[in-house]
C-alpha positions, 0 to 999 in steps of 0.5 A: 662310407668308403673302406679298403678291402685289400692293403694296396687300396685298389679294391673298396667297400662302398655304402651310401645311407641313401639307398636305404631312404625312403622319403616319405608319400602321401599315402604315408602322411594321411593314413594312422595305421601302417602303409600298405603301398603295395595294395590298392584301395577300390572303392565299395560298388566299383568292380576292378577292370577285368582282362581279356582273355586269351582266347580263339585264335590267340591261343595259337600264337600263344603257342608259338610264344612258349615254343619259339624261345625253347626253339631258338635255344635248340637252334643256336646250340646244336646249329650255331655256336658248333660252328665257332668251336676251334676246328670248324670256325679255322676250317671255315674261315682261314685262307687256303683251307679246302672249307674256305669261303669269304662270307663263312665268318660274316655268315655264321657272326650274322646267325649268331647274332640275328638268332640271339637277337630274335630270341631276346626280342620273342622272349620280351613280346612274350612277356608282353603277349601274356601281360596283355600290354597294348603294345603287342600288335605293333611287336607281333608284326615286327616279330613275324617282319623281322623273322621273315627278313632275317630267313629270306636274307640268310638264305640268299647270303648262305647261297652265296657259298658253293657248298651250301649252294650245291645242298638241298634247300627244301627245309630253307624254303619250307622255312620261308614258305611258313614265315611268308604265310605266318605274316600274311595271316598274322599281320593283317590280323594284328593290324585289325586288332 
């Protein structure tokens, strides 16, 4: 079903009685009573697998699950996207200017995107942590690997400019320094697990 909203016919309404169909299961053929498809059946005398906790040494990362996205958040407002407002991105990145150095625009457009990027990827392996999916070893050591790669490299990259070459580094190693113990006490453990 197809109807014109506007006059000129450049906007329309479309329906499809197919998206309300719903054809029916099994479940539906074989059962009187109403179909319940959102509920399972366990038989009398089987008791439902339970879940692992989470606990011991997992708390922390679990810690680290919740804190870090609100982290990466605080991270790019205050720290990455001031840099692309008017005045500072032309300052940085335009020719002649006293700020001006070629790798500013690579080096902010690489931070934005690596820190959006390591918050979309913490959020998913959250979601997998507190769902206690299989997968999470393998996302945890990509998550501790990355992180570690994406700081070592945008702190030799901002070296690479005078200005921030000639600033105190400590918080950038100290960066680092964490992120190369945080992967040699949580990969090896992952990989165990």
């Amino acid at each position: 079903l197809m109807t014109p909203l506007t006059e000129d016919r450049r906007h329309n309404f479309y329906a499809d009685v197919s998206q309300g169909f719903r054809a029916p299961s099994l479940c539906d053929l074989t059962r009187f009573d109403i179909a319940r498809t959102s509920e399972i059946e366990i038989p009398a005398g089987v008791e439902e697998p339970q879940s692992p906790k989470i606990g011991g040494w997992l708390i922390l990362v679990g810690i680290g699950m919740v804190i870090s996205p609100l982290r990466l958040l605080v991270l790019i407002f205050t720290n990455v996207l001031p840099a692309f407002a008017g005045n500072v991105w032309s300052a940085l990145t335009t020719p002649g200017s006293v700020l001006y150095h070629r790798l500013w625009a690579p080096l902010l457009i690489y931070e934005l995107l690596g820190n959006v990027v390591m918050l979309v990827y913490v959020v998913i392996v959250a979601i997998h942590f507190f769902g206690k999916r299989r997968a999470l070893p393998r996302m945890i050591i990509i998550l501790y690997s990355a992180s570690l790669v994406f700081s070592l490299a945008d702190y030799f990259l901002s070296r690479q400019i005078p200005l921030v070459a000639n600033q105190d580094a400590s918080a950038a190693i100290r960066a680092i320094i964490l992120g190369v113990i945080s992967c040699l006490i949580w990969v090896p453990y992952f990989l165990l697990s």
